[in-house]
N, C-alpha and C positions, 0 to 999 in steps of 0.2 A: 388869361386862363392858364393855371398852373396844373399840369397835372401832376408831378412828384408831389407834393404836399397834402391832394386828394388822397395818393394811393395811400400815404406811408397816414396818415388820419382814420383812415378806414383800418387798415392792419391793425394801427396802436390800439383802436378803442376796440377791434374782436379781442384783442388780446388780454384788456385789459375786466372785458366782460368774463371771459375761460376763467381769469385769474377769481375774478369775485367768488365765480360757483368754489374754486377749488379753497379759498380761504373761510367759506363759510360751514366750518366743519362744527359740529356739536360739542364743547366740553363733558369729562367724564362726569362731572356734579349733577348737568345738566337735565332734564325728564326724559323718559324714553322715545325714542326715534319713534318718528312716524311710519307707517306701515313699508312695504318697500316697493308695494305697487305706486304710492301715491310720489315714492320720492323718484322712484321713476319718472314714472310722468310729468312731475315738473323738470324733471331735467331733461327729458328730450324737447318738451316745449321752451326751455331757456334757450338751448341749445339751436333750435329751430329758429328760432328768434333774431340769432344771432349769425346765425347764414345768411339770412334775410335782408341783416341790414348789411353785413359784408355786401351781399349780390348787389343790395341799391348802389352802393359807394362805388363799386368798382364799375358798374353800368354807366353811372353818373360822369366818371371818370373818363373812361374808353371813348363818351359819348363828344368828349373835346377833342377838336383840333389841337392837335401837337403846337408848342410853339417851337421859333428856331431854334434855341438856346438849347434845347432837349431834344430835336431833332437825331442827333448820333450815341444820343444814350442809348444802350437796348433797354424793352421795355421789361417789366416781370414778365410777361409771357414768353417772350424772345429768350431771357433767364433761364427758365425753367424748361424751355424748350430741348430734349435730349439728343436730338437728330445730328445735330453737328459733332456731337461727343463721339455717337455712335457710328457715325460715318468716317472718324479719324480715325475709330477703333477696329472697325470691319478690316480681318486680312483680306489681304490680295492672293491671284493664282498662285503667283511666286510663293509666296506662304506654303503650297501643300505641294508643287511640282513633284519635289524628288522626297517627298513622306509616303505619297497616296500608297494606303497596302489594297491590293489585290486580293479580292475574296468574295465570298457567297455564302448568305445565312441556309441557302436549300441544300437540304443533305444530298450530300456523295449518291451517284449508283454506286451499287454494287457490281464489282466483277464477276463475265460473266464466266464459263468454265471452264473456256477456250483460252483463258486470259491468266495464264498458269506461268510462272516463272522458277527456272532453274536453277538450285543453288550452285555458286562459281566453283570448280575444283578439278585437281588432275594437275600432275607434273608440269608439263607445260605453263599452263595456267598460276603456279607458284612460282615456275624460274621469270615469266616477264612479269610479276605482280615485283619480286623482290630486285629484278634489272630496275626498274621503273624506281623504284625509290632509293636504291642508291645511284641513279644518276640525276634525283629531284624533275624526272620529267611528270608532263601531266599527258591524262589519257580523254578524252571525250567522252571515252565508256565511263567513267567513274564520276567524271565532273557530271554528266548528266543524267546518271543513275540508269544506263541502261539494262534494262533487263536480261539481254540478249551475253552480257559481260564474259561469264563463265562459257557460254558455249561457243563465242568465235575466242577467246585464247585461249582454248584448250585443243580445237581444231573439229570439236561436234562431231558426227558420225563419218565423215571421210579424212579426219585428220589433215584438213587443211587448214591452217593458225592465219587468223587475220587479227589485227591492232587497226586503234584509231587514237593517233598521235596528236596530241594538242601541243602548240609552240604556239610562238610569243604570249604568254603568262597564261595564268588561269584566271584574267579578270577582265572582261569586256565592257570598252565603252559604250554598251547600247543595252536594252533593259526588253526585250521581246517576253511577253505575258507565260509565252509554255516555257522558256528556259532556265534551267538551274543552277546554270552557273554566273559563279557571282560578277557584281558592275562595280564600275567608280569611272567619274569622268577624268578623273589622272591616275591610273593604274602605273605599274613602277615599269619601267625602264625594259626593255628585252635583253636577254643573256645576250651580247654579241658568241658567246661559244658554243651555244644551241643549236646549230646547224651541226654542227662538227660531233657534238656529243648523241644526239638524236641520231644521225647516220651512223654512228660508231654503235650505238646500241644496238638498232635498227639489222645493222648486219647480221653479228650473232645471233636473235634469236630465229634465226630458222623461218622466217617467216616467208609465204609465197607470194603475200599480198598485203601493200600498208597503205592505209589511209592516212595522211596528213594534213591537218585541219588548224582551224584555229579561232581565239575569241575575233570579234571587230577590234581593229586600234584607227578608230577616228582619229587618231590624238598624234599621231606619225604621221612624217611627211611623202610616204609613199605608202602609208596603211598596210605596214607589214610583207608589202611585197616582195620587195626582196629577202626579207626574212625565208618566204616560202624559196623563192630560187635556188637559192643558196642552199637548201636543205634539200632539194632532189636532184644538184647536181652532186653535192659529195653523198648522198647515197646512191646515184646511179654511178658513181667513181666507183664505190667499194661492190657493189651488188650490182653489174649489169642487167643479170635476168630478173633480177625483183621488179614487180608489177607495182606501179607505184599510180594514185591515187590521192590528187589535189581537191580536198573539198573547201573552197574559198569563200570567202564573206563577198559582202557587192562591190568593196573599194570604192563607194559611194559613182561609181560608174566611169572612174577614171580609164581608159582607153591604154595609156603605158601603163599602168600596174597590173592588170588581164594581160596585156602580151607580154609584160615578164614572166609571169608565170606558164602562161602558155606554153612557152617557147624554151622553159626550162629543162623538158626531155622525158617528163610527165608523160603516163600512158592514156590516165582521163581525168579530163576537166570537171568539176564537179561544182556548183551551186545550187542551193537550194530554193525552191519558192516558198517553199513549208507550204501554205496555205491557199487555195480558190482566190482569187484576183476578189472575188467582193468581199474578202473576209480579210485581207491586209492590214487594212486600218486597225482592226480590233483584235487581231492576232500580233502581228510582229511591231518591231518599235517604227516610230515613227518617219523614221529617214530613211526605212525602204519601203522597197513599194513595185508592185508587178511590173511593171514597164522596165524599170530601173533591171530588176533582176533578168527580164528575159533581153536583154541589151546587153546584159554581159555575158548570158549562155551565146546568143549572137556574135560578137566579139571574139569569143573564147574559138569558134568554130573557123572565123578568119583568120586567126593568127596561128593557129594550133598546125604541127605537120599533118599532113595525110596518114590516115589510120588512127588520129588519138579523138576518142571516143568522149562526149560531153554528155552530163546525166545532171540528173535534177530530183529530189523528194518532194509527195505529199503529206501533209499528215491528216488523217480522216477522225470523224468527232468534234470537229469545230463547229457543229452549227450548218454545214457545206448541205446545200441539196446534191442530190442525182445529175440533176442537167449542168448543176455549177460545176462538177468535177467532171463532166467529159467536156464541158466548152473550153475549161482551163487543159485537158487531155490535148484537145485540138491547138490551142495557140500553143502548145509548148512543142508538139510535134513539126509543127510549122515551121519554128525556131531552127530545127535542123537538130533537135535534142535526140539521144541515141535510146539512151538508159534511161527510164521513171521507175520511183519503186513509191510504193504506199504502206502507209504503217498505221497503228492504233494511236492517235494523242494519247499517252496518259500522265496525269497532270503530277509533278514533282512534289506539289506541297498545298496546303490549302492558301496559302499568299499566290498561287497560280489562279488562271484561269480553269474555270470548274469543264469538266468532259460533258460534253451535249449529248451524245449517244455512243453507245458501241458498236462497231459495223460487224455484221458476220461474217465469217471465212466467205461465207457462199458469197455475199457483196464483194466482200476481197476479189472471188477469185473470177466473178463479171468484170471487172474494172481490167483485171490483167488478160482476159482475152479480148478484150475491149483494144487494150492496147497493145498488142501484138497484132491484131486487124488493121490500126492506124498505121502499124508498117514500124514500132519501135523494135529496136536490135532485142532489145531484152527488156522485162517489166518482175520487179518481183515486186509482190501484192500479197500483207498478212497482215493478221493483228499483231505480231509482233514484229514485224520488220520494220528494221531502222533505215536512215539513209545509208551507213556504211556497215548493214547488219553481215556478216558472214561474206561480206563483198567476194572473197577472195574464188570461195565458192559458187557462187551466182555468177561472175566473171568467166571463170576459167570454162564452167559447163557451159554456155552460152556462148563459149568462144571454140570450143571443143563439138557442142551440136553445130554450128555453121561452118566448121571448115568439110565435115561428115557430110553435109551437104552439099558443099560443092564440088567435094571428092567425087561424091553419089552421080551429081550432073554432067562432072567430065567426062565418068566411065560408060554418063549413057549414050552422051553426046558422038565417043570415040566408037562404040558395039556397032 
C-alpha cells in the first residue's frame, strides 16, 4: 500500500480537472456566451465536484498504514504545517531587553498650581553655570532636570548657594523608570583628575553646602568608591568648613566601598530608597531593592564618625498608599536614619513612568510632622523638594534650631 503515488494522483488529476475549466474558453467567431448566472453555476458545480473527488483521494489515502520505506518522509500535512517555521521565527526576551520604551497611551494630569517652577537666574547662578562648563563637570540638577535649579544656585531667599555635583560621568549603568539621566552598560572610563578638578572648583564658588553624587558604575571594581573618597578629602583639604554631603548609589551592598566613603570626612551619608518597599520592583532598576538600600544606610551608621548624620529620599506619586509611606517611615527610622525629605515624582519625559497622582502641601506637610514625632533630626516635605533640594539651607536651620535648644535646656537646667 503506497501512499506517495495516491497523494501525488489525486493532486495531478485536481489539477488537471482546474486546467480543463480554464482551457475551455469560447473563441471570438464563436455564438454568444451563455447567460452569466448559468456559467456560474456550472462552474461552482465543476468546481464542487472536484473538491469532492480531491477529499475522496486523500481520505482514501490518509486511510493507509504508512509503509516503512516512507516512514521518515514528512507527510503533505507535516509540509504545510507552519508551526516549526514560526517557532524558529518567534523572538526571544533577549530580543526586546534593552529596546522596551517606557510609556502610557493615558493622557498626562495636569499640573496642579502648587506645581509652579522657577526660571534659573542671578549672578551667582551664571558664575557656577559658566565654572561648570569650562571645567566639563556635570551637575544632578541639570542631568535631571530639576526644577528646584535656579533657586538653590543662586542661594533663594537667604542667600545660601548649594550645588549638586555629579562625578564619575554622566552615564549610569542602571536604567531606574523616573530617571533622566542617560545609561550604557560600558559607559567611558572616569577622569582620574576629577577629584582634584571638582574640589578645585568646588572651592571657589562660595558655596556653604555641596552635594556630591553620582551615576551607578556597576562596571568598576570598587563602583566608584574611591572616586567619591578622593573627592571629599581634597575638598575638605582646600575647604575645611565646607559642609559636604555624600549622596551615594547602593555599591550593590558591598561593605568596603560604604566604609570608604564613610570614613572619608563626609558630614552626611546620604542614599536614597526613592520609593515605598512594595513599589521597588516597578520603580527602580532591578539590582536594587529595599533591603539592599536600607543595609547600607545601616553600614553607613557603623562605620561613619560620631556626629556624621545619614538621610534618605522619598519620592511621592508612584502609586504609594498612605499606610505604605509611613510603614516605609518606620523601617527607615529604625535604621538609625537622621534626615528623610519627600518630594513630588515628576516624570522627565513620556519614555518615563507616567505620575499616579499629585500629593497636596497639606499631605506633604502630615508626613513631615509625622516624622519629626517618629523622633527624625529633620524631615523636609514638599511638592517640590528634591533629595538635595536647597540641602544647605534645611541643614544649617535644623542644625541652628537644635543647638538653640540645647542652649535653651542648659540655661534652665543651670537657673
Amino acid at each position: 500500500m503506497r501512499r506517495r503515488p495516491l497523494l501525488q494522483k489525486a493532486a495531478s488529476g485536481y489539477l488537471r480537472f482546474i486546467g480543463s475549466l480554464r482551457t475551455k474558453q469560447t473563441p471570438p467567431s464563436s455564438p454568444p456566451l451563455p447567460s452569466p448566472v448559468r456559467s456560474t453555476n456550472r462552474l461552482q458545480a465543476a468546481t464542487m465536484h472536484g473538491r469532492r473527488h480531491l477529499a475522496a483521494s486523500l481520505a482514501r489515502a490518509l486511510s493507509q498504514a504508512p509503509s516503512r520505506s516512507i516512514s521518515s518522509t514528512p507527510s503533505l500535512l507535516q509540509t504545510l504545517d507552519p508551526t516549526p517555521r514560526l517557532q524558529a521565527e518567534t523572538p526571544s526576551l533577549g530580543d526586546f531587553a534593552y529596546s522596551v520604551e517606557v510609556g502610557t497611551r493615558k493622557k498626562p494630569l495636569p499640573k496642579p498650581k502648587w506645581m509652579k517652577e522657577t526660571i534659573p537666574g542671578g549672578a551667582k547662578y551664571a558664575a557656577i553655570k559658566a565654572k561648570l562648563r569650562e571645567l566639563k563637570l556635570h551637575t544632578v540638577c541639570e542631568e535631571a532636570r530639576c526644577p528646584n535649579l535656579g533657586e538653590c544656585w543662586s542661594g533663594g531667599e537667604t542667600g545660601t548657594a548649594t550645588a549638586t555635583i555629579m562625578i564619575l560621568g554622566d552615564t549610569c549603568t542602571r536604567g531606574c523608570r523616573f530617571c533622566n539621566v542617560k545609561t550604557s552598560r560600558t559607559p567611558p572610563p572616569p577622569d582620574p583628575n576629577e577629584p582634584a578638578n571638582v574640589a578645585q572648583a568646588i572651592a571657589s564658588w562660595g558655596l556653604e553646602y555641596i552635594v556630591i553624587t553620582s551615576v551607578d558604575r556597576d562596571d568598576l571594581p570598587d563602583q566608584g568608591s574611591g572616586h567619591f573618597a578622593e573627592t571629599v578629602q581634597r575638598l575638605k583639604t582646600l575647604k575645611p568648613d565646607m559642609l559636604i554631603e555624600a549622596l551615594v548609589p547602593d555599591f550593590q551592598g558591598d561593605r568596603s566601598c560604604v566604609e570608604k566613603v564613610a570614613t572619608s570626612g563626609l558630614h552626611v551619608f546620604a542614599h536614597n530608597i526613592e520609593t515605598v518597599e512594595e513599589l521597588q520592583r516597578s520603580v527602580r532598576d532591578h539590582r536594587a531593592n529595599f533591603k539592599q538600600s536600607m543595609d547600607v544606610l545601616k553600614m553607613a551608621k557603623e562605620y561613619a564618625p560620631p556626629g556624621t548624620l545619614t538621610k534618605t529620599s522619598v519620592m511621592l506619586g508612584c502609586g504609594e498608599t498612605p499606610d505604605q509611606v509611613i510603614s516605609t517611615m518606620e523601617k527607615v527610622r529604625a535604621a538609625g536614619v537622621d534626615v528623610i525629605t519627600f518630594g513630588q515624582y515628576m516624570r522627565p519625559s513620556k519614555r518615563h513612568m507616567p505620575v499616579s497622582e499629585y500629593i497636596t502641601p497639606e499631605a506633604f506637610e502630615n508626613y513631615r510632622a509625622l516624622g519629626v514625632e517618629m523622633g527624625f533630626r529633620y524631615v523636609a516635605s514638599g511638592p517640590m523638594v528634591r533629595s538635595s533640594y536647597k540641602a544647605g539651607e534645611f541643614y544649617i536651620k535644623a542644625m541652628i534650631e537644635d543647638d538653640r535648644a540645647k542652649s535653651g535646656a542648659v540655661a534652665e537646667s543651670s537657673s
